[in-house]
VOBABA-340374 format. One record per residue: residue in three letters; x negated, y, z negated of N, C-alpha, C, CB in turn. Coordinates in steps of 0.2 Angstrom, whole numbers, plus 5000, padded with zeros to 4 digits. Glycine has a CB too. Example, Ala and Ser with C-alpha at 12.3 -4.5 7.8 and 13.67 -1.06 7.14 Angstrom:
2
Ala493449724961493849784961493449844961494349784955 Ser493649894965493249954964493650004961493049974971 
END
This chain:
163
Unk505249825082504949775085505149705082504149785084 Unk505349705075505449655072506249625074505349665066 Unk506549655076507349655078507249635085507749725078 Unk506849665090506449625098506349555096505549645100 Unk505849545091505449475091506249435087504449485085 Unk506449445082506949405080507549385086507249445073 Unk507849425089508249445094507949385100508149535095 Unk507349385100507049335105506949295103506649345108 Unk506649265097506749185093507349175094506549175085 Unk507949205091508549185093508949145099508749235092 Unk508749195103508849175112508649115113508549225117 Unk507949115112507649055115507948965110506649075113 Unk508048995103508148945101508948925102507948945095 Unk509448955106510048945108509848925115510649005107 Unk509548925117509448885126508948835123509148925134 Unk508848825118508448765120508848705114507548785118 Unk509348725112509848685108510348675113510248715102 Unk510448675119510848665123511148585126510648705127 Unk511848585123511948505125511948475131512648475123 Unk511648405130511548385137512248325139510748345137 Unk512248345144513048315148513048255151513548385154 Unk512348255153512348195160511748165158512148235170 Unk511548105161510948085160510648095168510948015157 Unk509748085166509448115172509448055177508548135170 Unk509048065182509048005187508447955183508748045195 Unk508047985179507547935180507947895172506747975180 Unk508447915169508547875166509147815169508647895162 Unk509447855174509947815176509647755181510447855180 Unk509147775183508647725188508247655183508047775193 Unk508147675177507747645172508047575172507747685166 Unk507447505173507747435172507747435163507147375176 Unk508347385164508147375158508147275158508647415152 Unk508147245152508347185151508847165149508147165149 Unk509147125153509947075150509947025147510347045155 Unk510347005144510146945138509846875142510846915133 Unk510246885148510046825153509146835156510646835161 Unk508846895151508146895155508146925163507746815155 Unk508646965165508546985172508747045173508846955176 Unk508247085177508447165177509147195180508147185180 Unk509447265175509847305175509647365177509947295171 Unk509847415180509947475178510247495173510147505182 Unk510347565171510547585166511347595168510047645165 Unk511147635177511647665178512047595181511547725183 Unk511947545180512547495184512847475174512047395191 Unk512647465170512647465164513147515160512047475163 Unk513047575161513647625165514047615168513547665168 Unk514147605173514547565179515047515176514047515184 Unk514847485171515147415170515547445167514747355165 Unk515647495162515947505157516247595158515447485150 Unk516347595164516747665169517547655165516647635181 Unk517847715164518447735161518547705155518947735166 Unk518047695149517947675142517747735140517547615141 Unk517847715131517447765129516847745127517647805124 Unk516247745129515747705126515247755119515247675132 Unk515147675115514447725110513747665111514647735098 Unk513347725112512747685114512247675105512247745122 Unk511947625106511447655100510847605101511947655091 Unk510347655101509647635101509547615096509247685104 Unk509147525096508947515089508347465090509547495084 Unk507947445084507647395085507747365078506847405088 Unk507547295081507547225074507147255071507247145076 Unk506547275072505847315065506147365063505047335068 Unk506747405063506847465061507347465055507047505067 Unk507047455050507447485043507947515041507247505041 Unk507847585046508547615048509047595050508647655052 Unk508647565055509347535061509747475057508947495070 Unk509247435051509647385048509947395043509447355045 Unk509947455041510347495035510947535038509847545031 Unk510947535043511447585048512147515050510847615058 Unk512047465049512247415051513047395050511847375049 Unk512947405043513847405040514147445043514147415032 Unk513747515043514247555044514647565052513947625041 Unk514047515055514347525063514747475063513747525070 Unk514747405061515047375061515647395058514747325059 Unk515847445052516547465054516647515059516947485048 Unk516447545061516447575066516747525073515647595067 Unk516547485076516547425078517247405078516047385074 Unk517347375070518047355071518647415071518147305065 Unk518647455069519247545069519347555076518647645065 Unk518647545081518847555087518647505093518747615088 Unk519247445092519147385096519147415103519847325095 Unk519547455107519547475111518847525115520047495110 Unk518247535110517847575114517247515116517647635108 Unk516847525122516347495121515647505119516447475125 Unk515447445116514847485113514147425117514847475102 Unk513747485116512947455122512647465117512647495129 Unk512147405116511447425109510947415116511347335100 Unk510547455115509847465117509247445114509747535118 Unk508847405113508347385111507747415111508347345112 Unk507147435107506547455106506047405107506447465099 Unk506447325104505947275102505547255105506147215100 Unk504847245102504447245109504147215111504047275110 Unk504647145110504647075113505447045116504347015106 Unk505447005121506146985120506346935115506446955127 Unk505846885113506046855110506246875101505746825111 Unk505846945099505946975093506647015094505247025092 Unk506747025103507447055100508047005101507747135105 Unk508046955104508546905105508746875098508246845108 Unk507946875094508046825085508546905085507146795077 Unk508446955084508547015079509647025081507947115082 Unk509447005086510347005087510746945085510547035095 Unk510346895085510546845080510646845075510346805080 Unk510146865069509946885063510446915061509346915063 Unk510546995065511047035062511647065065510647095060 Unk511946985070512546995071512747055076512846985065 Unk512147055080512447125084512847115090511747165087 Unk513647125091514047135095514047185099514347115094 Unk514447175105514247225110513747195118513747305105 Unk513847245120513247225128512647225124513147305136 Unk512347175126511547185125511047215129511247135124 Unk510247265127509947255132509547285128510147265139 Unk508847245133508147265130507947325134507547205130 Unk507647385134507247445135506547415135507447515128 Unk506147395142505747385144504847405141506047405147 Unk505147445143504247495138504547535133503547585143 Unk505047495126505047505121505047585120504647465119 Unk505247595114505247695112504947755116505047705105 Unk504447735116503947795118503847775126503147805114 Unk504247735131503947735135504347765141503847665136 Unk504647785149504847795154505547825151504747745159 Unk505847755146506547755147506747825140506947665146 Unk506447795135506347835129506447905131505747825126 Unk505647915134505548005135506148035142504548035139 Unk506647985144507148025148507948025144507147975156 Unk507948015139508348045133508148025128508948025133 Unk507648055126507248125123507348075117507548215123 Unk507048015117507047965111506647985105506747895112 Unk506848015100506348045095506347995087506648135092 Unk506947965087507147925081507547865083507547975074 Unk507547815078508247765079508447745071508047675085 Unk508947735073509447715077509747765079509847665072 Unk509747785086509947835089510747815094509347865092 Unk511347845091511847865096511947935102512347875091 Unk512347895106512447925113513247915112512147895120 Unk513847965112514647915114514747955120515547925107 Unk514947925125515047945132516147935131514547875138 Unk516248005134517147995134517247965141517648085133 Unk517747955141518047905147517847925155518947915147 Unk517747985154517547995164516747995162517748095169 Unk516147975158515647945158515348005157515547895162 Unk515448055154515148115151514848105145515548165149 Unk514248135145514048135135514548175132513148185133 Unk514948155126515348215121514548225116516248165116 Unk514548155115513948165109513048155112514148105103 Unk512548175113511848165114511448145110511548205114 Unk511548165104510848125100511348125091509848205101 Unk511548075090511748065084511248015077512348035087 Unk511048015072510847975070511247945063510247985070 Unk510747895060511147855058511547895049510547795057 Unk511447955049511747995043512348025047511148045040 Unk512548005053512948055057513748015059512448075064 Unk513847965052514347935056514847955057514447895054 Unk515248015051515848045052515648095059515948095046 Unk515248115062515148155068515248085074514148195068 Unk515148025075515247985077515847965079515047955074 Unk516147955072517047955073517547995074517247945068 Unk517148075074517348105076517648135084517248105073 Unk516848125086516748125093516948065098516148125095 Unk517148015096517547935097518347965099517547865086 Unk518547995094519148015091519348065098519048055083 Unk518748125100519048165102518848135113518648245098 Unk518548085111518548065118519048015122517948015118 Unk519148005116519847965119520447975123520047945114 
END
């Protein structure tokens, strides 16, 4: 019985570890905000940046992590001029995220995430922590899902194998 019951924790916990390749509709439909204050989708946002390798990374100006995460993306950043990078914002003002990419020099596309972490956009890729990475390889596949900020060699390396 104990070989059943282990045998079946097993199973369950290999399909429920299973990478995610696409994003849903309701994220691809999700507005967000442009630095110009005017709505985006996600998926034209995508669009923009079709046969690149992009790294996405979810962060906010109040987030500690995400400020401490910072050098290391910033060499990230420069190693690979050729990828593009999309920061996603938490902040749960525009003007707190506008100062915060001023503040801490954030390059890349900008854009603010509407209802902030826990809201519509969050729970449709399965926002649990930030400073969270996505890298998408060139035909606009997830390589990587859910990276965070202790994960940079996994980062570089999936950069590496997207290319």
């Amino acid at each position: 019985m104990k070989k059943i019951l282990a045998t079946l924790a097993l199973g369950l916990s290999l399909t429920s570890c299973e990478a995610q390749t696409e994003f849903s509709k309701e994220s691809l439909t999700a507005k967000l905000t442009t630095i110009d204050n005017k709505d985006i989708s996600f998926e034209e946002i995508l669009k923009q940046n079709e046969g690149k390798v992009v790294v996405i990374e979810v962060w906010a100006s109040w987030c500690s992590d995400c400020v401490k995460a910072m050098p290391q993306i910033k060499e990230i950043k420069a190693k690979y001029p050729d990828v593009a990078f999309v920061n996603l914002s938490c902040d749960k003002t525009f003007d707190a995220w506008k100062s915060g990419i001023e503040k801490h020099e954030v390059s890349g596309d900008n854009f603010l995430i509407k209802d902030g972490m826990k809201g519509e956009f969050g729970k449709s890729i399965k926002l649990d922590w930030i400073p969270r990475f996505i890298v998408l390889d060139k035909k606009g596949n997830i390589a990587l899902f859910r990276a965070i900020e202790k994960d940079f060699d996994l980062i570089k390396e999936t950069i590496e194998k997207a290319k």
